[in-house]
C-alpha positions in Angstrom: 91.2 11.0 78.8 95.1 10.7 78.3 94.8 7.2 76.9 91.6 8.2 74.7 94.1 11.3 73.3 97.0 8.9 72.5 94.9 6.6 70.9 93.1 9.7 68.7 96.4 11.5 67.9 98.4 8.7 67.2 96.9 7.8 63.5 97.5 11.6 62.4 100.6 12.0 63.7 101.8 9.2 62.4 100.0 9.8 58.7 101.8 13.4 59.4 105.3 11.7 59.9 104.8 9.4 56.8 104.1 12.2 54.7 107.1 13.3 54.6 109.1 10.1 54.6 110.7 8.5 51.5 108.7 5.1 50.4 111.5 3.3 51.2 111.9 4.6 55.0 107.6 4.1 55.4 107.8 0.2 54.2 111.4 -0.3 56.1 110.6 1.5 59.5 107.1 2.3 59.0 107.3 3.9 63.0 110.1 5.3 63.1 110.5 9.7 63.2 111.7 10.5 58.8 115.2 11.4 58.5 114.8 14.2 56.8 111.7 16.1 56.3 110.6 15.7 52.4 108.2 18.5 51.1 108.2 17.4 47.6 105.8 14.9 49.0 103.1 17.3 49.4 104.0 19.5 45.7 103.7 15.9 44.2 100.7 15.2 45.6 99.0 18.6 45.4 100.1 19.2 41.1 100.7 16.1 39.9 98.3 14.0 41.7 95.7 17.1 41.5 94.9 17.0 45.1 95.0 21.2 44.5 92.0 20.6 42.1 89.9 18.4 44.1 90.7 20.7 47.4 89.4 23.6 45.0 86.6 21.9 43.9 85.6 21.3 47.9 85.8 24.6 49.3 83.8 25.9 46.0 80.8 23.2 47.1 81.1 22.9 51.0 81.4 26.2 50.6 78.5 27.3 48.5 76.3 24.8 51.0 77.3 25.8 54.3 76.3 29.2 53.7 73.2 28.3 52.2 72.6 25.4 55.0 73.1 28.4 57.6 71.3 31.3 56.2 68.2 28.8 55.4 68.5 27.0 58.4 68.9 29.8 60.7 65.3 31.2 59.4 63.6 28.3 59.6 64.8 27.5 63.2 64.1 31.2 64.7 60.6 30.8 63.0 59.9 27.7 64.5 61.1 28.4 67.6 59.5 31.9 68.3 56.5 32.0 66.1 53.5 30.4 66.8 51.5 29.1 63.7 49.1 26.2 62.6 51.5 23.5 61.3 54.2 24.6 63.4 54.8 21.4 65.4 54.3 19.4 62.0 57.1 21.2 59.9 59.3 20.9 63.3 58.9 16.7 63.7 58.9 16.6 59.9 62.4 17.8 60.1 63.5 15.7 63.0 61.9 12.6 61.5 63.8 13.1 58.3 67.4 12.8 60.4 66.5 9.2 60.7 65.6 8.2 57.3 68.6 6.9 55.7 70.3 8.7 52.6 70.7 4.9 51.0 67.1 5.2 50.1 67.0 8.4 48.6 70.0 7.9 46.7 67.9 6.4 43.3 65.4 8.6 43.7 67.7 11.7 44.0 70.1 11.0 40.9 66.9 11.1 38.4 66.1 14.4 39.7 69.3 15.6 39.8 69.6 14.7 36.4 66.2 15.9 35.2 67.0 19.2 36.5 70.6 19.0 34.6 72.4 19.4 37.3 74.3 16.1 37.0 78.0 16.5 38.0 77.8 20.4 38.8 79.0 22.1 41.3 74.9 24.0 41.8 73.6 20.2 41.6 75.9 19.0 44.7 75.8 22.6 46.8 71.8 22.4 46.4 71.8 18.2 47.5 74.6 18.9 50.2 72.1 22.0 51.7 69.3 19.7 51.6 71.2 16.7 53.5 72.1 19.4 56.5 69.1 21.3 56.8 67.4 18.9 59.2 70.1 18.7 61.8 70.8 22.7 61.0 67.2 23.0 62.0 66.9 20.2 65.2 70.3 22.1 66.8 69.7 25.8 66.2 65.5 25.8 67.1 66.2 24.5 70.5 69.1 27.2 70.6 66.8 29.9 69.7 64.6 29.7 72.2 66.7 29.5 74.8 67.5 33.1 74.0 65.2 35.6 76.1 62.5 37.0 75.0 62.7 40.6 76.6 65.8 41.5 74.1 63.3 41.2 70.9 60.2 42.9 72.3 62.5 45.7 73.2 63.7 45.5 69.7 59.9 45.8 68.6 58.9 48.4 70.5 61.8 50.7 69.4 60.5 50.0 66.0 62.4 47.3 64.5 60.5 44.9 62.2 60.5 40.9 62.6 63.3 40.4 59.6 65.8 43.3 61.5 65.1 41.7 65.0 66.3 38.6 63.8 69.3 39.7 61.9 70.4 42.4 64.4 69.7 41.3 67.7 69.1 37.3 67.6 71.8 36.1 65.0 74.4 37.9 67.0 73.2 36.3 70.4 72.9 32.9 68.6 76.8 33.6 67.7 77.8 30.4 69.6 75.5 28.0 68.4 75.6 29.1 65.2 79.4 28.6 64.9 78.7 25.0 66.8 76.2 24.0 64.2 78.5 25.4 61.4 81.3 23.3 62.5 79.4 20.2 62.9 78.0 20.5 59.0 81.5 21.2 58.0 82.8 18.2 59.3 79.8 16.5 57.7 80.2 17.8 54.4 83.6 17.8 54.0 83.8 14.4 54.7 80.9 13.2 52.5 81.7 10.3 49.6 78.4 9.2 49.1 76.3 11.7 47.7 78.9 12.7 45.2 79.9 9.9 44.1 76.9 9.0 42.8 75.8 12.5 41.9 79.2 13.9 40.7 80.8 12.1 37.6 82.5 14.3 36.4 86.6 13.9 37.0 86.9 17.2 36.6 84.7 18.1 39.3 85.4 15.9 41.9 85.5 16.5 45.8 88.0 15.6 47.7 86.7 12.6 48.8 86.9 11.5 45.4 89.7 12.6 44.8 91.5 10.5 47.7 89.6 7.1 46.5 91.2 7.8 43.3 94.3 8.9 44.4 94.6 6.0 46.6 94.3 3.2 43.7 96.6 5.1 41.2 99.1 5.6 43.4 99.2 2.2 45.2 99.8 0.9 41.8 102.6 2.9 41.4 103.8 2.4 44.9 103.9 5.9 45.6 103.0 6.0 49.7 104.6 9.2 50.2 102.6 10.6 47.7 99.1 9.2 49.1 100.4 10.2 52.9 100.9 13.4 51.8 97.3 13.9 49.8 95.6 12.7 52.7 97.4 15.1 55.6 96.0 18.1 53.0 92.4 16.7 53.1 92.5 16.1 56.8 94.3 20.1 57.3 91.2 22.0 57.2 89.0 19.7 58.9 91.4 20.2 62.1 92.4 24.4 61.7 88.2 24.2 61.6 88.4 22.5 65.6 91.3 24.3 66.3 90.2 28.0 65.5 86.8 27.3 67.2 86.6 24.9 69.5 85.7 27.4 72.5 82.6 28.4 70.6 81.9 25.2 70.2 82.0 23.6 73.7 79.8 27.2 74.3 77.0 26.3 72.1 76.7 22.9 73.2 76.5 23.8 76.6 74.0 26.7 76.0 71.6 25.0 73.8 71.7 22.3 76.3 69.9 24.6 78.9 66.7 25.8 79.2 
């Protein structure tokens, strides 16, 4: 486990420690600690290479779909794991089944209707195709959390007169705290991360994600030899991704454990 977290932490401190280097120390003595500590990296990088946009334009569309993704997801899960219904085992395996079909097929299909809908490079276009590609693993991870929960908690609800929709957002979301901060954290990771979908969905410059953002970043910038300046825009992207881990990384080893157990 050492060796595995050497060989994990190594790249990011090392992308840390070059992004505040001068380009001539990261090309000279590309391993070496900086010798002095260079902020102006990161202002470069966040105004003039508008990293501070496309980190703007992320939060507004991971945002916007995680908390769709959850509050969606989260109803559909409970209901298939408590509820009993004709169709209920089909709606369940049609969401598992569609974690395995891959999102290079859909991509064609999904810019036309994307675009017939107008909502070609918009931020409602992306946060309603980003929901979409999480639902099924929001679902898959959170039904199997659900009904691990017990049972006797909601009839007691019920017979002190709460109705289904308060049982489920007074008494079951709070004991599902765990997996729902797992699941959250997972399709964060996910989403922050993605390239794919909006570069093919997003083209406006304007609007770009992150991910954009960097692809760009890194060809105007290695044409204008600035590695500092690309070091330093990647370290931002790569910040909230690891706070995320950091801030809650006990509930997540608890929800994987409890929705491992029946």
């Amino acid at each position: 486990m050492v060796a595995w977290a050497i060989v994990t932490a190594f790249p990011l401190v090392w992308a840390l420690m070059s992004s505040v280097k001068s380009d001539a120390e990261i090309l000279a003595s590309p391993w070496s600690p900086p010798s002095s500590i260079r902020l102006e990296n990161w202002a470069r990088a966040w105004n003039a290479a508008d990293i501070g946009r496309y980190f703007l334009n992320s939060l507004i569309v991971v945002g916007g779909a995680l908390v769709l993704t959850m509050a969606l997801g989260s109803l559909v899960a409970y209901t298939l794991a408590r509820y009993e219904f004709p169709g209920n085992r089909l709606v369940y395996y049609t969401f598992v089944a569609s974690m395995f079909f891959p999102v290079f097929l859909a991509l064609v299909p999904l810019f036309f209707i994307v675009q017939k809908m107008g909502l070609l490079g918009t931020y409602p276009g992306l946060i309603l195709v980003y929901t979409a590609y999480a639902m099924p693993f929001t679902v898959f991870f959170l039904h199997s959390f659900f009904r691990t929960l017990p049972s006797a908690v909601a009839e007691a609800a019920f017979l002190d007169g709460c109705s289904h929709l308060r049982v489920f957002a007074r008494v079951m979301l709070p004991m599902a705290r765990s997996g729902l901060v797992s699941v959250g954290i997972f399709n964060f990771l996910g989403l922050w991360n993605q390239y794919l979908l909006p570069l093919v969905l997003n083209p406006d410059p304007d609007r770009y994600v992150l991910a954009q953002g960097l692809a760009a970043l890194s060809v105007s910038q290695g044409y204008r030899s600035d590695w500092s300046g690309l070091f330093a825009g990647l370290v931002i992207a790569m910040l909230p991704v690891l706070f995320a881990y950091v801030a809650f990384q006990r509930h997540l080893r608890a929800g994987l454990t409890a929705g491992a157990v029946r």
